[in-house]
N, C-alpha and C positions, 0 to 999 in steps of 0.2 A: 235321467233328468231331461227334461223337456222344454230348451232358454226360446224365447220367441222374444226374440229382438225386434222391437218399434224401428230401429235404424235413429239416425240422428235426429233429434229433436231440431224443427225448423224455425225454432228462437234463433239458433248459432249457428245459421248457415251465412249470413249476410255479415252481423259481425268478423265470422272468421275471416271472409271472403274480404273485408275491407283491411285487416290486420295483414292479410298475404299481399294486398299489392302495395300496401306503406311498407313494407318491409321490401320488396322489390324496387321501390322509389328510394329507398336510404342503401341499398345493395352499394350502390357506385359514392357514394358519397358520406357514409359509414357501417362498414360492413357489422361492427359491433350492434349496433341498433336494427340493423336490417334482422338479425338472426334473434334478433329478443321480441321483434313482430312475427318474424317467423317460426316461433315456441309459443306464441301465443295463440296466431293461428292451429298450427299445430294442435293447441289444449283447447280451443274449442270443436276442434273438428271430431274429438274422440268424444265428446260429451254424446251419450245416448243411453236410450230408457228402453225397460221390458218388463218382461215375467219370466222366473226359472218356476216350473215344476216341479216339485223331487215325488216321483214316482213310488219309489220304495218308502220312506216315511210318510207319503199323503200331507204334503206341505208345502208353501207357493213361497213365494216372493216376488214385491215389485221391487225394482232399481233402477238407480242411476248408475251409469258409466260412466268413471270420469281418468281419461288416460288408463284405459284397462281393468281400475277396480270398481269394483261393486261396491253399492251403499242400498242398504235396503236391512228391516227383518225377517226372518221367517213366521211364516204363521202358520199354523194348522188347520185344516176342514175340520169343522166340526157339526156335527148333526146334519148335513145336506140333505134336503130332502130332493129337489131339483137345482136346475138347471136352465138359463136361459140365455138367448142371443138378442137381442135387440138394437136395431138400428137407434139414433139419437140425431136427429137435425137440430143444428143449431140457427139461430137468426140475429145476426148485429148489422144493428143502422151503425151506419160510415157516413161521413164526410166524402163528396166526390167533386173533384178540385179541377178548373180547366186550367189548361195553361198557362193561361193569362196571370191565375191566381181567385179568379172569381169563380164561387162555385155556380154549379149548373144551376139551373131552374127549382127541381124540388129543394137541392141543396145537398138530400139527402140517399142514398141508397142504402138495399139491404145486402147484404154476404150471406151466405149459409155455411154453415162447415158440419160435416159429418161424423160421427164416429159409429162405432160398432158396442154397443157395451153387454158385460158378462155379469149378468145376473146370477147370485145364489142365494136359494130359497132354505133360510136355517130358521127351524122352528116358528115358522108362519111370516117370518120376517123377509122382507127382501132388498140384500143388499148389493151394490156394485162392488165388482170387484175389480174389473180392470175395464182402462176407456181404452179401445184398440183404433188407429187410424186405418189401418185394411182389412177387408174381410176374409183374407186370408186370414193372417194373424188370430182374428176371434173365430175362426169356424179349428182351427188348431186345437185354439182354451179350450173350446167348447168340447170337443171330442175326445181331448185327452181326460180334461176331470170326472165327466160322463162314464168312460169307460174305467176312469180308473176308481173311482167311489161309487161304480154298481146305482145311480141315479138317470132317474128321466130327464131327460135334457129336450129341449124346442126350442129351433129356430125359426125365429118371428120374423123374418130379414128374409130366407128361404121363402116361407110359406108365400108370403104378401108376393115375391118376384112370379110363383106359381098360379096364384091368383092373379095377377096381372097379364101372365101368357092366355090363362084360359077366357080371358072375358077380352081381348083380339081375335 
C-alpha cells in the first residue's frame, strides 16, 4: 500500500493554534479548562487528508484523518485507459484591507492557489481523482497507478516546465 498523506489540512491550523494559547491563558487560573482547550487543540491538530493506494487489490481511497482514524471508501480502477497530471491555478478576488480599516484604492485584489490534479481517463471520460497541494505528492499518484494498471500516464506540469527551460 501506497498512503501519500496531504499533511494537515490548513483550515485547522489557526483554530488549533488559537485553542492552544486559551488553554495556556486558563493553565494558572483553571487548570481543568486549560486541558479541555488543550484536547481540543490537540483534535484539531491530527485532522489530515490523503490517498492510500492498495497495490495488490488495484483500489484507492481518499481520507480524512481524524485523531488517527480514517474515513474514507474504497474504490476500484476500473477500465483506465490513461493517466494524467495537471497543474490547476486557481484565482479569487479578496478584499485587501489597510490598517486604518479602509480599503485600498481598487479595493480589490486577486490570490492564486495552486494544486496539482490526477486525471483518469475511463472509457473516454475524464475524471479527477485527487486535488494534491505538492507536486511531489501528484507525481507519486501519478507513478504508482501508471505502473501499477500497465497505462499511459503524462505529465502536463513536467512537459510545460521543459518547454519553458527550452524557450530561455
Amino acid at each position: 500500500m501506497v498512503d501519500i498523506n496531504e499533511g494537515r489540512t490548513g483550515a485547522n491550523g489557526v483554530p488549533a493554534a488559537i485553542a492552544g494559547f486559551i488553554g495556556l491563558l486558563f493553565l494558572v487560573y483553571s487548570p481543568l479548562i486549560a486541558f479541555l482547550f488543550f484536547g481540543i487543540c490537540g483534535f484539531l491538530a491530527t485532522i489530515s487528508e490523503g490517498m492510500i493506494i492498495d497495490t495488490k487489490l488495484k483500489r484507492y481511497k481518499k481520507y480524512y484523518r481524524l485523531a488517527g482514524l480514517r474515513t474514507g471508501n474504497w474504490n476500484y480502477f476500473k477500465n483506465v485507459e490513461a493517466i494524467e497530471l495537471k497543474r490547476n491555478i486557481d484565482s479569487v478576488r479578496v478584499t485587501r484591507w489597510l490598517p486604518s480599516g479602509k480599503s485600498n484604492e481598487s479595493g480589490y485584489a486577486t490570490e492564486k492557489s495552486s494544486t496539482f490534479n490526477i486525471l483518469l481517463k475511463e472509457n473516454g471520460d475524464t475524471e479527477i481523482l485527487y486535488e494534491f497541494y505538492k507536486y511531489k505528492h501528484a507525481l507519486l499518484a501519478l507513478n504508482t497507478i501508471s505502473s501499477l494498471l500497465q497505462v499511459e500516464k503524462r505529465d502536463y506540469f513536467e512537459e510545460a516546465l521543459i518547454a519553458s527551460e527550452n524557450r530561455s
